[in-house]
C-alpha positions in Angstrom: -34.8 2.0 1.8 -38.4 1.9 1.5 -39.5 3.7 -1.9 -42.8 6.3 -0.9 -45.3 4.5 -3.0 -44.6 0.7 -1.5 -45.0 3.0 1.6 -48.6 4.5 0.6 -49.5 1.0 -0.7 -48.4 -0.7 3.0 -50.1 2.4 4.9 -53.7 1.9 2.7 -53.4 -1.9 3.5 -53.3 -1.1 6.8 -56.2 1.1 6.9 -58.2 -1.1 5.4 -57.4 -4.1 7.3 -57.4 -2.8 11.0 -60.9 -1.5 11.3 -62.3 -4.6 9.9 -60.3 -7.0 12.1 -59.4 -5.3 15.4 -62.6 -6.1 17.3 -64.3 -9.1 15.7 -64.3 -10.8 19.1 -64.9 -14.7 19.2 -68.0 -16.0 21.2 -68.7 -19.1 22.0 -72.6 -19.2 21.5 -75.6 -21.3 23.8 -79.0 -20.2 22.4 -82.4 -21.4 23.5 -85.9 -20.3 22.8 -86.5 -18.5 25.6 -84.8 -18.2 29.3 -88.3 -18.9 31.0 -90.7 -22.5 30.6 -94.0 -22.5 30.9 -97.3 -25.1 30.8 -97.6 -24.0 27.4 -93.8 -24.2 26.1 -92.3 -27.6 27.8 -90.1 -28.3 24.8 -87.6 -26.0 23.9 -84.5 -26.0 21.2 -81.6 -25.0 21.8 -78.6 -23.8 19.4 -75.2 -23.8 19.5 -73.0 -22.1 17.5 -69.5 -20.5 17.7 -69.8 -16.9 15.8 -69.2 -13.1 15.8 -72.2 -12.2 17.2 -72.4 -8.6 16.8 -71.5 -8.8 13.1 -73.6 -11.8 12.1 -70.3 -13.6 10.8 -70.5 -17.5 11.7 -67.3 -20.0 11.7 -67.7 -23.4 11.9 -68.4 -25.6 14.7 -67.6 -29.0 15.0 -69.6 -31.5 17.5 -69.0 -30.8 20.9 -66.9 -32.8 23.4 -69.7 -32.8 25.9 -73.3 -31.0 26.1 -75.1 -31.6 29.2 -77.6 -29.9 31.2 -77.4 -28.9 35.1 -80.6 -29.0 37.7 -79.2 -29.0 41.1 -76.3 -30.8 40.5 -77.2 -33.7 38.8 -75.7 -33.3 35.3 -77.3 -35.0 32.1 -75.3 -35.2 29.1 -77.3 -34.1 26.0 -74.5 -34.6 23.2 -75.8 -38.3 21.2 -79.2 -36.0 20.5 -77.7 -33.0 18.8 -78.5 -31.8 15.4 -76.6 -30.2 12.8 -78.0 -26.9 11.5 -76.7 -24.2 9.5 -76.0 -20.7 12.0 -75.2 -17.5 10.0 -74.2 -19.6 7.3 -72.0 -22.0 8.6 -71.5 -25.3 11.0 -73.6 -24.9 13.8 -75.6 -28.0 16.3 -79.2 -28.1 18.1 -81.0 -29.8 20.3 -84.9 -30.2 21.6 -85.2 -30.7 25.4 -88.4 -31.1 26.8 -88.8 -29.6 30.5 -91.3 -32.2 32.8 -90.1 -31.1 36.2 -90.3 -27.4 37.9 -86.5 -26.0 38.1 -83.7 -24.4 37.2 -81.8 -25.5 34.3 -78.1 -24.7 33.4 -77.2 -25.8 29.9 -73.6 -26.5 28.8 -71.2 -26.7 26.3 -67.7 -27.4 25.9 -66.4 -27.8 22.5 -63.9 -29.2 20.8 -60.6 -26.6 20.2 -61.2 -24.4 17.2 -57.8 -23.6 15.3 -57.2 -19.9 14.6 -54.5 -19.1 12.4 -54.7 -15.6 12.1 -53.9 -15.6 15.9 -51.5 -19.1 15.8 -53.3 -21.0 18.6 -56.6 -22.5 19.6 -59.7 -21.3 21.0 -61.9 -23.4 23.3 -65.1 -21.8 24.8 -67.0 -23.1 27.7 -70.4 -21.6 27.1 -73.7 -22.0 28.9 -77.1 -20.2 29.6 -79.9 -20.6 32.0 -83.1 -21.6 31.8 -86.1 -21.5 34.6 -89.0 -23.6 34.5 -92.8 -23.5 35.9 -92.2 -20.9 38.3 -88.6 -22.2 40.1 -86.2 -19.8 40.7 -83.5 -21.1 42.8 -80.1 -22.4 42.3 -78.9 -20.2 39.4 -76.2 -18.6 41.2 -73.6 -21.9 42.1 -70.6 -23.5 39.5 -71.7 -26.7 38.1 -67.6 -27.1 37.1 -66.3 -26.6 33.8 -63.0 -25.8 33.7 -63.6 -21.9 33.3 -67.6 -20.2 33.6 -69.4 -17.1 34.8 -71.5 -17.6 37.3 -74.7 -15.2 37.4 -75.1 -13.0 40.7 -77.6 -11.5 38.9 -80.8 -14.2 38.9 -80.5 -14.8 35.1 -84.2 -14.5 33.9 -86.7 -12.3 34.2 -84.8 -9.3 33.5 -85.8 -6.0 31.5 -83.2 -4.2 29.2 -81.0 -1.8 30.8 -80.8 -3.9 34.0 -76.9 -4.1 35.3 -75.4 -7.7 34.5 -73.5 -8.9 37.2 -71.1 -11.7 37.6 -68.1 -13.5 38.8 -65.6 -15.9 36.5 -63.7 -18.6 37.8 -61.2 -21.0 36.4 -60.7 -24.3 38.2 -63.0 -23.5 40.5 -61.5 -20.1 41.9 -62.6 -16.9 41.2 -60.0 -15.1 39.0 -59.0 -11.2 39.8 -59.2 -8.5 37.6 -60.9 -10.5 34.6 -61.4 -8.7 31.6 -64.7 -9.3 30.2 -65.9 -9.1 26.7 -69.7 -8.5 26.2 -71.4 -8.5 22.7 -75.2 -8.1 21.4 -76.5 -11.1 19.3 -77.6 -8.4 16.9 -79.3 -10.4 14.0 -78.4 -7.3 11.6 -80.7 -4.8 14.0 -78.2 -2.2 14.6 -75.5 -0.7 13.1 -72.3 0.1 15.2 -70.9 4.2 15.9 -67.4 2.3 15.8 -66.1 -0.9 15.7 -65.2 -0.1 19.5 -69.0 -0.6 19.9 -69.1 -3.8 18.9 -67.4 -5.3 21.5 -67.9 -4.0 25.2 -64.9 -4.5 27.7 -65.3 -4.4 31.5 -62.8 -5.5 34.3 -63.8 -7.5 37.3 -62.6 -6.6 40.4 -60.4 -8.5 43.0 -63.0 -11.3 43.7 -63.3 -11.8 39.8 -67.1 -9.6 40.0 -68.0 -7.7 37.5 -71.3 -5.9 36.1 -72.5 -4.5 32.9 -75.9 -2.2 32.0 -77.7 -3.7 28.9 -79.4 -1.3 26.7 -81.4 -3.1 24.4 -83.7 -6.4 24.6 -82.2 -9.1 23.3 -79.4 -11.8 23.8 -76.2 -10.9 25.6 -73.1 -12.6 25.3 -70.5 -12.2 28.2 -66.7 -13.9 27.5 -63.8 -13.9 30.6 -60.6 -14.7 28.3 -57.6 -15.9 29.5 -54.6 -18.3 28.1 -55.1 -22.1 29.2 -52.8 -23.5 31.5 -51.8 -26.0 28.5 -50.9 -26.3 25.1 -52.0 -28.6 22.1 -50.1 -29.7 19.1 -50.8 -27.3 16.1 -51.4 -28.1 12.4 -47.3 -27.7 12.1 -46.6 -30.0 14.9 -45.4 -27.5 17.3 -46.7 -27.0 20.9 -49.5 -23.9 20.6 -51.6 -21.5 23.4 -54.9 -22.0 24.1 -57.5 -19.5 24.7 -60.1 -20.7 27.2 -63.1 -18.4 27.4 -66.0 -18.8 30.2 -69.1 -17.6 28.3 -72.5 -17.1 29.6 -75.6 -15.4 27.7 -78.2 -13.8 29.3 -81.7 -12.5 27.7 -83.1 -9.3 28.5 -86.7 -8.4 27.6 -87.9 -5.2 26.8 -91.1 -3.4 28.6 -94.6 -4.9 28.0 -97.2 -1.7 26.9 -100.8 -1.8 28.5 -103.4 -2.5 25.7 
């Protein structure tokens, strides 16, 4: 039988632990300057990082497997030309790119499987954000084919805050139903939380994989569709382990421009 104190010790553990663990929600992260190039801004850095963003709590990041960058289908892999940088504190990557050509630009990332053994099994993020240039404003709303993404149905820049996100996941190139999506704030320490429940939004697509979200504040917005991989890699024990895949898009939101 369990004696009452070893009881008030396990109960006190607990209460400390949960609130601090339940939602610290693992994003994937694609960062650039700004979602919009003009004459004045053609180059433009871009950061990658994988992170709590809410929170402010980095993890490391190794290179990526591939970085690349998207205009009308034509794909240009970006990976040999990234940087390493510290992000919140730990392992993160950038990269200049410098814009010469009106269009829309959708940069990528897949990265290499990030063990998590709190949870016993990997986590592998296919992350991306948008970027137009010089005035363009078509083809932002089409797959470019990673193996899981969001696709925008909302045109991705030019937006003010409180405009409703909306989006549709896929994962091999269908969309997938009832998606749960998590949506977090890339905070930078601005805001403190009601609840950890605020941390980390939730919202479920519907049968099509569509889903849509109203963003309060200016600011970058992280959206993640989870769902377990349809294979397994070899752990740090040698045994067969799951694999979260996560299609993550961020979107920037700008807040409203006073008259001077």
């Amino acid at each position: 039988m369990i004696n009452k104190s070893f009881s008030s010790l396990l109960l006190t553990i607990l209460l400390t632990v949960l609130p601090c663990s339940w939602v610290q929600a693992h994003f994937g992260m694609l960062i650039s300057q700004s979602n919009t190039v003009s004459q004045d801004t053609r180059t433009m850095k871009l950061t990658l990082a994988f992170a709590h963003p809410f929170s402010g709590i980095g993890m490391d990041m190794e290179k990526p497997a591939r970085f690349f960058v998207d205009k009308g289908g034509k794909q240009v892999d970006l990976t040999d030309g990234l940087q390493p940088v510290q992000v919140m504190g730990h392992q993160g990557w950038q990269a200049d790119y410098r814009f010469r050509r009106p269009g829309v630009y959708v940069f990528a990332v897949e990265p290499k499987p990030y063990w998590e053994p709190s949870e016993n099994l990997y986590i592998k993020h296919y992350s991306k954000t948008i970027v137009a240039a010089f005035g363009a404003d078509q083809g932002w709303s089409h797959p470019i084919g990673l193996k899981t993404e969001i696709v925008p149905l909302l045109r991705p820049f030019g937006n003010y805050s409180g405009n409703t996100v909306v989006g549709q996941v896929f994962f091999n190139g269908k969309p997938v139903p009832h998606a749960e999506v998590e949506v977090e704030f890339y905070n930078k320490g601005r805001f403190t939380a009601p609840t950890p429940y605020h941390e980390t939004q939730i919202v479920l697509a519907d049968g099509q994989g569509v889903f849509c979200f109203s963003c309060p504040q200016a600011g970058w917005w992280g959206f993640a569709a989870l769902r377990e991989a349809d294979f397994q890699l070899k752990g740090p024990d040698g045994k067969d382990k799951a694999v979260e895949l996560g299609a993550v898009l961020w979107l920037y939101m700008d807040s409203w421009q006073s008259i001077p």
